[in-house]
VEXPA-564549 format. One record per residue (C-alpha): residue in one letter; x, y, z; residue number from 1. Coordinates in nm, 2 decimals, always signed. Example, Ala and Ser with C-alpha at 12.3 -4.5 7.8 and 13.67 -1.06 7.14 Angstrom:
! VEXPA-564549
aa A&X +1.23&Y -0.45&Z +0.78&i 1
aa S&X +1.37&Y -0.11&Z +0.71&i 2
***
This chain:
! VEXPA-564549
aa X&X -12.42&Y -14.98&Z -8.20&i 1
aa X&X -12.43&Y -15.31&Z -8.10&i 2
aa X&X -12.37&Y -15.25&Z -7.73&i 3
aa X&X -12.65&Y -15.00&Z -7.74&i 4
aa X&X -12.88&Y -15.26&Z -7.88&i 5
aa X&X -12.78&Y -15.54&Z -7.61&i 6
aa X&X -12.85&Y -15.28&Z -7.34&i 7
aa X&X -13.21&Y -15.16&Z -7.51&i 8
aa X&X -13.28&Y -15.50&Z -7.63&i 9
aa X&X -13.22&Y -15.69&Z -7.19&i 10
aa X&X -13.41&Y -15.36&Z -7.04&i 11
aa X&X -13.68&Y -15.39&Z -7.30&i 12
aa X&X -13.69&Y -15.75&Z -7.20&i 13
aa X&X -13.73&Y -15.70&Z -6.86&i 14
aa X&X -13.99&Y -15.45&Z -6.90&i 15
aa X&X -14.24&Y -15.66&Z -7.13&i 16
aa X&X -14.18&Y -15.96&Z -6.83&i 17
aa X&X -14.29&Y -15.73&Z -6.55&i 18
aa X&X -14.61&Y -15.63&Z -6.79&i 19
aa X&X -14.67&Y -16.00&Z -6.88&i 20
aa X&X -14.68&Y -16.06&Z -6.45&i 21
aa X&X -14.89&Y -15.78&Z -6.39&i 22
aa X&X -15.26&Y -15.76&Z -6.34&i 23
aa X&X -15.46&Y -15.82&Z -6.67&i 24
aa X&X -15.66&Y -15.49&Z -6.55&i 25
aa X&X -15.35&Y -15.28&Z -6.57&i 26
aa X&X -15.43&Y -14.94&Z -6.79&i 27
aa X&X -15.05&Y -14.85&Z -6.85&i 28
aa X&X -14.91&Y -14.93&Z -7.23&i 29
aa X&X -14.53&Y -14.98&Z -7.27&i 30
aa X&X -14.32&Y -14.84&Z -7.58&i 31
aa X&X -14.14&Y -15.12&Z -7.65&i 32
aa X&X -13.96&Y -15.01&Z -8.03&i 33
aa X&X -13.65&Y -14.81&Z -8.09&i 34
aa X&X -13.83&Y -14.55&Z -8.23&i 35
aa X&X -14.12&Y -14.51&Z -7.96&i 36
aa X&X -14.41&Y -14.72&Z -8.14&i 37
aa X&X -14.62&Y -14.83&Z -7.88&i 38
aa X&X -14.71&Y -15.21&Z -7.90&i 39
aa X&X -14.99&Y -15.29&Z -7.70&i 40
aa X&X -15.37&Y -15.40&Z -7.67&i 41
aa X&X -15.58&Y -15.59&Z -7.40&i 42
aa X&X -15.75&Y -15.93&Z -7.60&i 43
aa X&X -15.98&Y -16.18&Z -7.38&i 44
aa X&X -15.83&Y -15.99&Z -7.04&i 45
aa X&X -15.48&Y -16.04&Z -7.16&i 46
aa X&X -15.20&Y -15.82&Z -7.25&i 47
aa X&X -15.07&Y -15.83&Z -7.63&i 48
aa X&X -14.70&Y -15.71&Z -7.57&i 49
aa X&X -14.39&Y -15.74&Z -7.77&i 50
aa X&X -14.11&Y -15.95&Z -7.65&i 51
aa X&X -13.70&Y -15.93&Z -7.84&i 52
aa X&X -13.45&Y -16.13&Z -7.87&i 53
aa X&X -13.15&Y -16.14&Z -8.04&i 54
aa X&X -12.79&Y -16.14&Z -8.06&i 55
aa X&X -12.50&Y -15.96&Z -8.31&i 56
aa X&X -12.65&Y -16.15&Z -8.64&i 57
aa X&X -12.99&Y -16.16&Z -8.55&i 58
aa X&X -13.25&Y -15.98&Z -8.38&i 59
aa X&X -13.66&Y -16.12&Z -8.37&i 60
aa X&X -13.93&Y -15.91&Z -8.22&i 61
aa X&X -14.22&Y -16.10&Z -8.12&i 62
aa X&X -14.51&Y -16.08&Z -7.94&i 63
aa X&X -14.80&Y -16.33&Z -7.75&i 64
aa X&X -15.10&Y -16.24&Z -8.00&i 65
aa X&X -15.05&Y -16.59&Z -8.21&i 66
aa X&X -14.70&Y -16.63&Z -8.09&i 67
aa X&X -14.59&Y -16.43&Z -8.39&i 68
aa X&X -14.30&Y -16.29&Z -8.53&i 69
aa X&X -14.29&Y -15.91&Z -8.55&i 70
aa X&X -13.98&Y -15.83&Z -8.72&i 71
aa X&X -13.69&Y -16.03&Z -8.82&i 72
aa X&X -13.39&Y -15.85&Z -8.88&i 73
aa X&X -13.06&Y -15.91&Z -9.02&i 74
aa X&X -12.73&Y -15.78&Z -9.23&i 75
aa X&X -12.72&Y -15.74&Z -9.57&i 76
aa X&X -12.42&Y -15.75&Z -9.79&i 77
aa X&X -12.34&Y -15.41&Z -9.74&i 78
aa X&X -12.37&Y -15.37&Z -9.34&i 79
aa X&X -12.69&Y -15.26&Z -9.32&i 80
aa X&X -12.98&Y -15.43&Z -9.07&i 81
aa X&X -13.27&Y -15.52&Z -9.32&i 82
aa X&X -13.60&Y -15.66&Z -9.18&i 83
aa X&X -13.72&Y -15.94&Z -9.35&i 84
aa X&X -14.03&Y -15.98&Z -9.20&i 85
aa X&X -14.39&Y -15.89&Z -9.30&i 86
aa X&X -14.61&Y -15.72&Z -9.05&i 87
aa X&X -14.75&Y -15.41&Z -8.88&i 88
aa X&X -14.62&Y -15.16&Z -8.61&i 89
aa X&X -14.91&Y -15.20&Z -8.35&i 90
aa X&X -15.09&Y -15.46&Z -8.19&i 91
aa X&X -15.39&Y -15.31&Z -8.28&i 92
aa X&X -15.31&Y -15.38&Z -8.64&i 93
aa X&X -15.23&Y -15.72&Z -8.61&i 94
aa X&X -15.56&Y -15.81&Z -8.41&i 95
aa X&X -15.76&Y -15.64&Z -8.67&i 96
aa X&X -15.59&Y -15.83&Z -8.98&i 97
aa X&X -15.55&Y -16.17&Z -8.89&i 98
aa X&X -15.67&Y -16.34&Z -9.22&i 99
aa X&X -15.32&Y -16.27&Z -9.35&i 100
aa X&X -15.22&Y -16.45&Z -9.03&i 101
aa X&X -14.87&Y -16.21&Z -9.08&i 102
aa X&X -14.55&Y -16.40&Z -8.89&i 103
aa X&X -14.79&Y -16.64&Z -8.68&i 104
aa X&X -14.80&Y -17.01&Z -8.58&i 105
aa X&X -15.10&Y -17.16&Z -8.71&i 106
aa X&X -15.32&Y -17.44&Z -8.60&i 107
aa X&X -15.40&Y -17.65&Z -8.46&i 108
aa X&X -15.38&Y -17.75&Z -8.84&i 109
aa X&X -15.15&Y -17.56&Z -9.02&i 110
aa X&X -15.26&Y -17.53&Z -9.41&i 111
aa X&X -15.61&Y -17.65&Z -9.57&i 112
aa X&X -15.84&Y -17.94&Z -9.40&i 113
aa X&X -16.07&Y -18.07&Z -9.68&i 114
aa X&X -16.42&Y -18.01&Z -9.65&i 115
aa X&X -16.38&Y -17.87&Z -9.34&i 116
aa X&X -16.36&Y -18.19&Z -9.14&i 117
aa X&X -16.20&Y -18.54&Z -9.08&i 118
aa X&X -16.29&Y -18.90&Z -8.91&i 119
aa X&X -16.10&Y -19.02&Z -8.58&i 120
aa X&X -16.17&Y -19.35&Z -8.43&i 121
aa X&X -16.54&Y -19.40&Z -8.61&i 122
aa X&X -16.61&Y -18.99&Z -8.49&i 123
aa X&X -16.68&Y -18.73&Z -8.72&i 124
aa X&X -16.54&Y -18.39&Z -8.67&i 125
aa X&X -16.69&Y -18.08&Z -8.82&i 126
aa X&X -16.41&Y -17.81&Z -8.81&i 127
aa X&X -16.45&Y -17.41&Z -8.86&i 128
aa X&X -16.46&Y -17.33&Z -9.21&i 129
aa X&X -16.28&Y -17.02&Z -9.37&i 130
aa X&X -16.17&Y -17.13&Z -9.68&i 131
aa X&X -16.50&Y -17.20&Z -9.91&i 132
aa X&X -16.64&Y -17.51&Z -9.78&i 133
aa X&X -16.24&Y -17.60&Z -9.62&i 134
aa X&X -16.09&Y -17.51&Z -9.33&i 135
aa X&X -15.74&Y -17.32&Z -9.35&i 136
aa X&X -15.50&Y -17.25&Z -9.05&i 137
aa X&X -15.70&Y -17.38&Z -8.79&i 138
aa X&X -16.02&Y -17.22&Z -8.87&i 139
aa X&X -16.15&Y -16.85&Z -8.75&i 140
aa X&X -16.06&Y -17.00&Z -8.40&i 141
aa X&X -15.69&Y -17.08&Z -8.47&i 142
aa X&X -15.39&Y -17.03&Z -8.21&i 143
aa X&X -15.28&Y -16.73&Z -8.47&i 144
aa X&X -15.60&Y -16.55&Z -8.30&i 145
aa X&X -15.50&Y -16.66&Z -7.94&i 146
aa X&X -15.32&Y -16.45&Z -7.66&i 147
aa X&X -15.04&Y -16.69&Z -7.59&i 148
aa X&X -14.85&Y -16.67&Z -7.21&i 149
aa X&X -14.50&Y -16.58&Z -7.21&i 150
aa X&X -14.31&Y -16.89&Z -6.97&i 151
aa X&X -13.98&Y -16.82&Z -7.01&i 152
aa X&X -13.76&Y -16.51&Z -7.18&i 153
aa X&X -13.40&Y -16.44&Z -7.17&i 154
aa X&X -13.18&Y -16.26&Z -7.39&i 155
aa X&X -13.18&Y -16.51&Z -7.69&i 156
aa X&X -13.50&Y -16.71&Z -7.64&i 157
aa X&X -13.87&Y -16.71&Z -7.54&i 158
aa X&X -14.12&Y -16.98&Z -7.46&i 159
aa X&X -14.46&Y -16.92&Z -7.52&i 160
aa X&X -14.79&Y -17.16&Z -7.43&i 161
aa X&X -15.13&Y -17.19&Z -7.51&i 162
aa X&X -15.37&Y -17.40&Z -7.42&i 163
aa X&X -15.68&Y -17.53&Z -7.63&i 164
aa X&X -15.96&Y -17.64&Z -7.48&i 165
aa X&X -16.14&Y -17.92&Z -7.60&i 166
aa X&X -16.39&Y -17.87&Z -7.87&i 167
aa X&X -16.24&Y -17.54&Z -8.01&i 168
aa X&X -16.29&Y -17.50&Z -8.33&i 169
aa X&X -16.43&Y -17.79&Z -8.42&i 170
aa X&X -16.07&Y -18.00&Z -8.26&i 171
aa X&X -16.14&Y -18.27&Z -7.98&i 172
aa X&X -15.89&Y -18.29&Z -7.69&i 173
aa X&X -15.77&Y -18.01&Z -7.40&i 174
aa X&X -15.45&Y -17.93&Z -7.58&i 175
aa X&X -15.13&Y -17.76&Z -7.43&i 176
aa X&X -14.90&Y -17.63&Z -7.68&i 177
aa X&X -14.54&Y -17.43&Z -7.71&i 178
aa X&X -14.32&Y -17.23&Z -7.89&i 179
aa X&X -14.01&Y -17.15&Z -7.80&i 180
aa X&X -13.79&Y -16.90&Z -8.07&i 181
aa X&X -13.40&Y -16.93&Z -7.99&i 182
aa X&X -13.12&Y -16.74&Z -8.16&i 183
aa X&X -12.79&Y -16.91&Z -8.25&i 184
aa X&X -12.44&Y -16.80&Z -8.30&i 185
aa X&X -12.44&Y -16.95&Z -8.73&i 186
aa X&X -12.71&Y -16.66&Z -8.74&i 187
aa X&X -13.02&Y -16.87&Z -8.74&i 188
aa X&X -13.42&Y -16.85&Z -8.59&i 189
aa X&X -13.48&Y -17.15&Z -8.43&i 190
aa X&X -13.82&Y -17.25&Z -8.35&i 191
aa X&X -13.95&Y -17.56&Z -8.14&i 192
aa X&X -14.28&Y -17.68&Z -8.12&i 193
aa X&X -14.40&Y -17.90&Z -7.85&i 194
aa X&X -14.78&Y -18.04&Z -7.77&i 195
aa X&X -15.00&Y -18.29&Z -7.55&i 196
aa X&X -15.34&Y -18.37&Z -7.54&i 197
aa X&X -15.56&Y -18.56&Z -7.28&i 198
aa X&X -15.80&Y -18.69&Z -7.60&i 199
aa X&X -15.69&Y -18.84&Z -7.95&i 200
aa X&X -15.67&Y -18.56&Z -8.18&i 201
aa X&X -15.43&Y -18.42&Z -8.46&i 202
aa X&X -15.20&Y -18.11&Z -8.47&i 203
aa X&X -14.96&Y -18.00&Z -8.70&i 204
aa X&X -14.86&Y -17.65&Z -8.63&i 205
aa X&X -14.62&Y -17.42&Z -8.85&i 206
aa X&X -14.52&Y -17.04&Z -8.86&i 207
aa X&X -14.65&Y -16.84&Z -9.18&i 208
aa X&X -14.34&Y -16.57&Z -9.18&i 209
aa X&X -14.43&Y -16.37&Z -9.52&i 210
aa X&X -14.06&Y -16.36&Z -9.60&i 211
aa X&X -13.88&Y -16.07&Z -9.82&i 212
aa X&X -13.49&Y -16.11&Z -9.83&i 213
aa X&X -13.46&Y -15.77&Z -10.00&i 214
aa X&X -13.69&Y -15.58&Z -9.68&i 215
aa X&X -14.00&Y -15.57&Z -9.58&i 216
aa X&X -14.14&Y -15.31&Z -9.80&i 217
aa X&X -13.96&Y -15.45&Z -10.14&i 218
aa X&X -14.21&Y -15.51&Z -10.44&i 219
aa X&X -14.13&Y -15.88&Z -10.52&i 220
aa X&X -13.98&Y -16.16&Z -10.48&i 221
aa X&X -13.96&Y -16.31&Z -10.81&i 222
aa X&X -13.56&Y -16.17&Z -10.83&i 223
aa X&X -13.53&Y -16.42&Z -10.53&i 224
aa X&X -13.33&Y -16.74&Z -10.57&i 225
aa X&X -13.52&Y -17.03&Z -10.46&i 226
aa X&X -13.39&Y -17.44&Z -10.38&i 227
aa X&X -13.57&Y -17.68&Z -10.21&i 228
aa X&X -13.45&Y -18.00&Z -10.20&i 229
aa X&X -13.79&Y -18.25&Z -10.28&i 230
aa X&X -13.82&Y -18.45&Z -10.61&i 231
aa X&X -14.23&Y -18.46&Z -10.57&i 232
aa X&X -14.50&Y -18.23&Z -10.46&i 233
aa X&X -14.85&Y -18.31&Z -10.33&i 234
aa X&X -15.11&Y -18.25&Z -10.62&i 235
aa X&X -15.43&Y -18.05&Z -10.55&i 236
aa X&X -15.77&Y -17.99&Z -10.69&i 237
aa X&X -15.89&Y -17.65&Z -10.80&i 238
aa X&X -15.97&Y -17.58&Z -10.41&i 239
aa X&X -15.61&Y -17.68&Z -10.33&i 240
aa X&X -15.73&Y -17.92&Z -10.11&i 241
aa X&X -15.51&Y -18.29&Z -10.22&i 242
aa X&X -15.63&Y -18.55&Z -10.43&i 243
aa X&X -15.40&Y -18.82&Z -10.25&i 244
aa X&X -15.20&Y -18.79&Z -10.55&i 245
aa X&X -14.81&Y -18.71&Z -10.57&i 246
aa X&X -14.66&Y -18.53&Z -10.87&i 247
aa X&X -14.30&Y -18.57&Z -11.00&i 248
aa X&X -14.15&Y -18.22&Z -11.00&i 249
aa X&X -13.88&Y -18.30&Z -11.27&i 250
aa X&X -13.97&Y -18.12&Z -11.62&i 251
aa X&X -14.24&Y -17.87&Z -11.45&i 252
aa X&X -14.21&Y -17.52&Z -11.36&i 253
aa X&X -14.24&Y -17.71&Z -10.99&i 254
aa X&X -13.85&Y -17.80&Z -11.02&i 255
aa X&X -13.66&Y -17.62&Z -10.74&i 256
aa X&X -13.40&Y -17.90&Z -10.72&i 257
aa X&X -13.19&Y -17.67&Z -10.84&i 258
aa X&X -13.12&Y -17.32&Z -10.73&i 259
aa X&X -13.39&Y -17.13&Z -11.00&i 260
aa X&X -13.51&Y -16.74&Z -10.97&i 261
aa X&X -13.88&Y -16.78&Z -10.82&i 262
aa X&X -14.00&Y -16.58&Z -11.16&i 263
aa X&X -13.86&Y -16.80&Z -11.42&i 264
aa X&X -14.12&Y -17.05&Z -11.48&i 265
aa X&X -14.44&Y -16.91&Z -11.22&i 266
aa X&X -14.63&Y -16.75&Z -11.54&i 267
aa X&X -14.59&Y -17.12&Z -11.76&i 268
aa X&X -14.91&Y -17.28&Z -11.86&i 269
aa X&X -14.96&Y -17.57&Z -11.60&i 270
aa X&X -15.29&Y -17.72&Z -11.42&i 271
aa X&X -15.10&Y -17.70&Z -11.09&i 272
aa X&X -15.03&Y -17.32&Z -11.12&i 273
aa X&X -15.33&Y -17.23&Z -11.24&i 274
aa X&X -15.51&Y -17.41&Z -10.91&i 275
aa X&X -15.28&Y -17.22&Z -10.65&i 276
aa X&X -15.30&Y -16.88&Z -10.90&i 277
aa X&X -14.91&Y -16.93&Z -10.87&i 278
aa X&X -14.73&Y -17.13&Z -10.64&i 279
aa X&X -14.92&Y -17.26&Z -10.32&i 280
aa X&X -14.79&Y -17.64&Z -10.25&i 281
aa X&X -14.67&Y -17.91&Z -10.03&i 282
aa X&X -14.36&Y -18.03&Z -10.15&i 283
aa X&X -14.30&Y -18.37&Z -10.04&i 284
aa X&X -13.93&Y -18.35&Z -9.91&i 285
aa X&X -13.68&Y -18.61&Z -10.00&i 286
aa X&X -13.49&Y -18.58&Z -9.61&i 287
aa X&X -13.57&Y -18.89&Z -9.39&i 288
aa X&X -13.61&Y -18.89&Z -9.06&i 289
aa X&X -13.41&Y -18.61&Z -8.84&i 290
aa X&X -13.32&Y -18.24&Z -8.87&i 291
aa X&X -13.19&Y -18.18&Z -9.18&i 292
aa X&X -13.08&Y -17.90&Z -9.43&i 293
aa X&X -13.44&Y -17.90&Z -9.73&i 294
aa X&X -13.40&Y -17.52&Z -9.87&i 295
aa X&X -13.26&Y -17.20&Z -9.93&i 296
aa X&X -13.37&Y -16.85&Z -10.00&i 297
aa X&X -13.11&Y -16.60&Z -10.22&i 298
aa X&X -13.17&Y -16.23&Z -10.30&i 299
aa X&X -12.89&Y -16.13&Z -10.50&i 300
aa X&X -12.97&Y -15.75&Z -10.48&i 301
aa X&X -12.90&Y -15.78&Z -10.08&i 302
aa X&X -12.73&Y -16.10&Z -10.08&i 303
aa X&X -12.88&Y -16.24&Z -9.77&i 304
aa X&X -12.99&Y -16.62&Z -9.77&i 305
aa X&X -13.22&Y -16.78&Z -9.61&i 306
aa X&X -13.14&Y -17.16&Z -9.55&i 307
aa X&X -13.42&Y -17.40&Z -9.39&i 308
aa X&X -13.33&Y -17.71&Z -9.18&i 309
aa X&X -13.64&Y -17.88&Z -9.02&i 310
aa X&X -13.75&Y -18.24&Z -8.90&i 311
aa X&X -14.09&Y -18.20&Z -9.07&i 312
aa X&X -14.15&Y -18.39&Z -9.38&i 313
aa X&X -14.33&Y -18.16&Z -9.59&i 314
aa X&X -14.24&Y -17.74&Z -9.67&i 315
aa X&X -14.54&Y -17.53&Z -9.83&i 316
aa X&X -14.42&Y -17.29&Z -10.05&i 317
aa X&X -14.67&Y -16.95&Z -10.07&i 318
aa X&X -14.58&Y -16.72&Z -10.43&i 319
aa X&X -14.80&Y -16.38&Z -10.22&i 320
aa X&X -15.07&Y -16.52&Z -10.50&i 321
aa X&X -15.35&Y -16.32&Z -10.33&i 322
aa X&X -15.17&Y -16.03&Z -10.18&i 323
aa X&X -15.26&Y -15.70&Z -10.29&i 324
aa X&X -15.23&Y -15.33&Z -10.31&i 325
aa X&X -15.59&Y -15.28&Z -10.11&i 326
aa X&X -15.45&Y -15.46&Z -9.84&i 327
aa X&X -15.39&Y -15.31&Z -9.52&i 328
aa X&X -15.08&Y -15.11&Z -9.50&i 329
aa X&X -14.82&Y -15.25&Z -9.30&i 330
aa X&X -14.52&Y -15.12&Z -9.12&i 331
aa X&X -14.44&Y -14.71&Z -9.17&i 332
aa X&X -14.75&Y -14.72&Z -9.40&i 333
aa X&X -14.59&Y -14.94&Z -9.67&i 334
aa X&X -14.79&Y -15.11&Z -9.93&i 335
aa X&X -14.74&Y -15.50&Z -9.96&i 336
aa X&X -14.85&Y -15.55&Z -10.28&i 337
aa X&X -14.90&Y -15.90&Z -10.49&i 338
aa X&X -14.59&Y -16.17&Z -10.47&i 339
aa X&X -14.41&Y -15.92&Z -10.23&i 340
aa X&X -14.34&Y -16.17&Z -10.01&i 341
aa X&X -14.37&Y -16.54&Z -10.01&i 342
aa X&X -14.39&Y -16.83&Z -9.70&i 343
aa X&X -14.20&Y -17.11&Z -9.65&i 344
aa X&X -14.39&Y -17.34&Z -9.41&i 345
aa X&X -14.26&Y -17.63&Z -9.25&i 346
aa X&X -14.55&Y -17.94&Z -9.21&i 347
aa X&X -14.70&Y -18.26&Z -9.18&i 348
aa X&X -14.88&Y -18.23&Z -9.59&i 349
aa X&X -15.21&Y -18.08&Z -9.58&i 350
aa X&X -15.53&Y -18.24&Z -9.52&i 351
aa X&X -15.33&Y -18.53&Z -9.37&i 352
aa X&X -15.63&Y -18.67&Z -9.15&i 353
aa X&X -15.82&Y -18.73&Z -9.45&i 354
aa X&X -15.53&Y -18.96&Z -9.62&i 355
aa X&X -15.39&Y -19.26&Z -9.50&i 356
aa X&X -15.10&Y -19.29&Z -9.72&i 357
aa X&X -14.97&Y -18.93&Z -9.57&i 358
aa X&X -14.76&Y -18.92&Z -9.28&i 359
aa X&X -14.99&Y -18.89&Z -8.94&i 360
aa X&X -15.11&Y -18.59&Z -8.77&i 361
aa X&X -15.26&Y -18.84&Z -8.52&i 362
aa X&X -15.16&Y -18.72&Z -8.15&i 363
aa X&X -15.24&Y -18.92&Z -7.86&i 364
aa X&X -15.32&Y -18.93&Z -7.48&i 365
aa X&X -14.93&Y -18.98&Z -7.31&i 366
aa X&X -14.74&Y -18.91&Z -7.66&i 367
aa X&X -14.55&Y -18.56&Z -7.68&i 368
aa X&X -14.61&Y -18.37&Z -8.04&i 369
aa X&X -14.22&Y -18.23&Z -8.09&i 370
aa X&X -14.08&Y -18.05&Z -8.43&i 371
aa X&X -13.76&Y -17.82&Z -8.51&i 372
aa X&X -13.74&Y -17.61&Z -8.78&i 373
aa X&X -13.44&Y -17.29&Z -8.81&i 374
aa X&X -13.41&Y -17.02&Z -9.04&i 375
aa X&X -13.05&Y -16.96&Z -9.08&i 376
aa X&X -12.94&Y -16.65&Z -9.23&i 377
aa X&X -12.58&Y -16.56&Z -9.36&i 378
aa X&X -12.42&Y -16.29&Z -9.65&i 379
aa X&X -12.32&Y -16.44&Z -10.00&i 380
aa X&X -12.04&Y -16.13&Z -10.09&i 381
***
């Protein structure tokens, strides 16, 4: 089995590289899934493809519509390869439901910018809004709704670029950005982000993975296990946008300090809850500078976990608060109904260019934007 998936997973490599080269006019599609699912689609003259990578404890799917991750599959307790990983089975799908923004990196501001805008250097900038009167993820003009190029790919990691002109969506500066997603022997997703600009800007870009340790597919994850290592969380207004305002998390149904089941305390009476209809925060992590172990992820009825080790100072934590059943189906026609999944975003805090007492989002002519975060996945027996 495993031999048969190295030898599908290189020649399927090889053939979404000799698509990616070809000529943007090129009318053939590709199967590019075990099971003969064509992924494919022509956006702004470009191929959307799909792209794997993997090795014997991990194997990612992932194509160059948002630089977004497909499918994320691993073993369960028992053996069996479980994907973990929100999404759909055709490009098509994803291109016509990005508002979910399923297993995409998001910017160039991942999570909410207040009022839709924010003041560099004495100049106002008026961003896209999509959120009410805020802008979320970048705006209806994000890099989630981009078609990335593929740079590199080999068997266990893929670099992918995009480049932002200035002035889109409402961002100043030409900015060139990557990804590159890298699988490791301890079983984890790494995922690098690099960016540089030729005008003073700010970018702070994450991956929204809707994450289900129990498959994609699975009704909830309230049964899921949760610890994240952060004493405080960044309060928010009724529009979740922050009020500059840091909340101790001790005593509060926001206490993940220690390992806790997700559904414990998300129906208690609290202002906060209420706000985010559930959980929907920054919380402020108590790691200093460097890559560093800040959470983990358990589903007992599989018995996969999920650890997080990032350099960024802030994780948002998503409950699925406004999934629902009349959502679009997603892979092999399955519902993904509310709090069947949840995100676990690593960040600078939301709204950061609008608060001087958060950590800077601020990037520069000459500077180089760099973060690390890994999703590291192992069997508790």
């Amino acid at each position: 089995m495993k031999a048969k998936y190295l030898s599908f997973l290189f020649a399927g490599i090889l053939l979404a590289s000799a698509c990616q080269n070809a000529k943007n006019n090129q009318s053939s599609t590709e199967a590019s899934d075990a099971d003969s699912t064509v992924f494919h689609a022509t956006l702004d003259n470009k191929d959307v493809l799909l792209y794997k990578i993997g090795n014997e404890k991990v194997k990612v799917s992932i194509t160059n519509f948002g630089a977004r991750i497909v499918s994320l599959v691993v073993e369960d307790k028992n053996g069996q390869e479980v994907d973990v990983m929100l999404g759909y089975d055709t490009a098509d799908e994803f291109i016509k439901n990005t508002n979910n923004f399923y297993g995409a990196v998001v910017g160039r501001y991942g999570n909410r910018i207040g009022k839709a805008s924010f003041t560099l250097n004495g100049t106002t900038y008026q961003l896209e809004k999509n959120d009410g009167e805020n802008s979320l993820h970048g705006g209806t003009n994000g890099v989630y709704n981009k078609v990335w190029d593929v740079k590199t790919v080999s068997q266990d990691a893929i670099t992918l670029e995009y480049v932002s002109p200035d002035g889109e969506a409402g961002y100043p500066g030409k900015v060139t950005m990557q990804v590159t997603y890298r699988v490791n022997k301890e079983g984890g997703l790494e995922i690098e982000y690099s960016g540089e600009t030729d005008k003073e800007t700010v970018l702070n870009l994450t991956s929204h993975g809707y994450f289900n340790l129990n498959g994609e597919g699975d009704t909830t994850i309230l049964d899921h296990e949760l610890w994240i290592d952060a004493d405080k969380l960044t309060e928010v207004d009724s529009k979740l946008i922050p009020t500059g305002k840091s909340l101790a998390v001790a005593g509060t149904p926001f206490d993940f300090t220690k390992p806790k089941l997700i559904g414990a305390d998300i129906n208690k009476k609290s202002t906060q809850l209420t706000y985010g209809l559930g959980y929907d925060h920054n919380f402020e992590l108590n790691k200093k500078e460097g890559f560093a172990e800040v959470a983990s992820l358990y589903a007992p009825k599989t018995g996969i976990e999920m650890k997080i080790l990032t350099t960024e100072p802030g994780l948002q934590f998503y409950s699925g608060n406004f999934m629902k059943d009349e959502d679009p189906k997603g892979k092999g026609g399955k519902t993904y109904p509310y709090r069947a999944a949840l995100c676990l975003e690593t960040q600078h805090f939301p709204d950061a260019p609008n608060h001087e007492s958060f950590a800077s989002t601020t990037l520069r002519p000459g500077e180089k934007y760099s973060t690390k975060t890994e999703y590291r996945f192992s069997v508790r027996k």
